[in-house]
C-alpha positions as CSV (number, residue, x, y, z in Angstrom):
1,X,-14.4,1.4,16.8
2,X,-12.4,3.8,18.6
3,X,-9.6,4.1,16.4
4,X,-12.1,4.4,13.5
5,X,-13.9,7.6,15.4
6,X,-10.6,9.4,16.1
7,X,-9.7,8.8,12.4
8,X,-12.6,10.1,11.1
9,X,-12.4,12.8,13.5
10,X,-8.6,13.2,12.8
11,X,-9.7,14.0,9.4
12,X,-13.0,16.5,9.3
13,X,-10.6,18.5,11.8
14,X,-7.9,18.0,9.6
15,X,-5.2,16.9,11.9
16,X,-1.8,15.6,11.0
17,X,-1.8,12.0,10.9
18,X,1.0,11.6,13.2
19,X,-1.2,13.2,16.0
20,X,-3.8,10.2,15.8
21,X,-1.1,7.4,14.8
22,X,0.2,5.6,17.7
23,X,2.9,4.3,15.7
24,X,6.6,5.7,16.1
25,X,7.4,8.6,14.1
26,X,10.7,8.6,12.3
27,X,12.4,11.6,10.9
28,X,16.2,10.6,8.6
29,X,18.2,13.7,8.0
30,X,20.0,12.6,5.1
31,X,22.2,9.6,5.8
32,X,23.8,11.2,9.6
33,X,20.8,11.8,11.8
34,X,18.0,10.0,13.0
35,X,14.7,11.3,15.1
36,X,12.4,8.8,16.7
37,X,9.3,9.6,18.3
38,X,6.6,7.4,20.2
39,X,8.7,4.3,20.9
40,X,8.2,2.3,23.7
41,X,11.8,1.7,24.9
42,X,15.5,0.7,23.8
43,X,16.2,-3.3,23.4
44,X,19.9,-3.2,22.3
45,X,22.3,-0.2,21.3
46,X,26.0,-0.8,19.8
47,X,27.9,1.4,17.7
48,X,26.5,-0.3,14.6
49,X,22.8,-1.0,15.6
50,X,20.1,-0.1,17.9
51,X,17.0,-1.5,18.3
52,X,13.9,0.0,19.5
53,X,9.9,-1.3,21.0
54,X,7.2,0.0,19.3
55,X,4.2,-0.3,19.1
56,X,4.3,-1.7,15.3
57,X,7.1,-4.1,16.9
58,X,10.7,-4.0,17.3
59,X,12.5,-1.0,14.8
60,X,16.2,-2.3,13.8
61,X,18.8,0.5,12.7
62,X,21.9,-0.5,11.0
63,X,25.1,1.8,10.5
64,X,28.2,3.2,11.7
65,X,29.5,5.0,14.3
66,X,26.1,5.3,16.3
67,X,25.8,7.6,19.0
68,X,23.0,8.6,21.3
69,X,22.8,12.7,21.4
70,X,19.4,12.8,23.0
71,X,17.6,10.1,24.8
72,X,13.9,11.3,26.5
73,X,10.7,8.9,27.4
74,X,9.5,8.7,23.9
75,X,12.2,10.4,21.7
76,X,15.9,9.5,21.0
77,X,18.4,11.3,18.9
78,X,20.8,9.2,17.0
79,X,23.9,10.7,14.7
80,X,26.4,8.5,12.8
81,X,26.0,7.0,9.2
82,X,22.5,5.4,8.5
83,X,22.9,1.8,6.5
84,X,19.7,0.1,7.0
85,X,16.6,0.2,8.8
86,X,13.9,-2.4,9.8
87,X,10.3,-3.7,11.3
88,X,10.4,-7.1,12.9
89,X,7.4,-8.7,14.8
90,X,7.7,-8.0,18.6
């Protein structure tokens, strides 16, 4: 019912819909940087994958060359070369 109401209300005020979603919010900068918002924390990081909690379940990044720029409560920064990305339950 809640999350109903702040839709609707999300919408007559004509908010963003990343302001209402709980879900993370991913930003790709062609194939070299990735943005993350609204995660809930960081399962495993290598050089060639990281995987992040959310609150859709566990976010799976595949590449090369991986490296943590920025790491804050509910944002990370990650440069190197993007391969594959993925939901699992969790």
């Amino acid at each position: 019912m809640l999350k109903r109401l702040q839709k609707h209300a999300g919408e007559i005020l004509e908010f963003p819909t990343d302001v209402l979603n709980n879900g993370p919010k991913i930003t790709i900068i062609g194939r070299s940087e990735i943005i993350i918002e609204y995660f809930d924390e960081v399962v495993g990081f290598s050089d060639q994958e990281i995987t992040l909690q959310t609150s859709e379940g566990k976010l799976c990044l595949n590449g090369d060359k991986f490296i943590l720029t920025t790491v804050q409560d509910h944002e990370i920064n990650i440069r190197g070369r993007l391969t594959g990305l993925s939901f699992g339950e969790g």
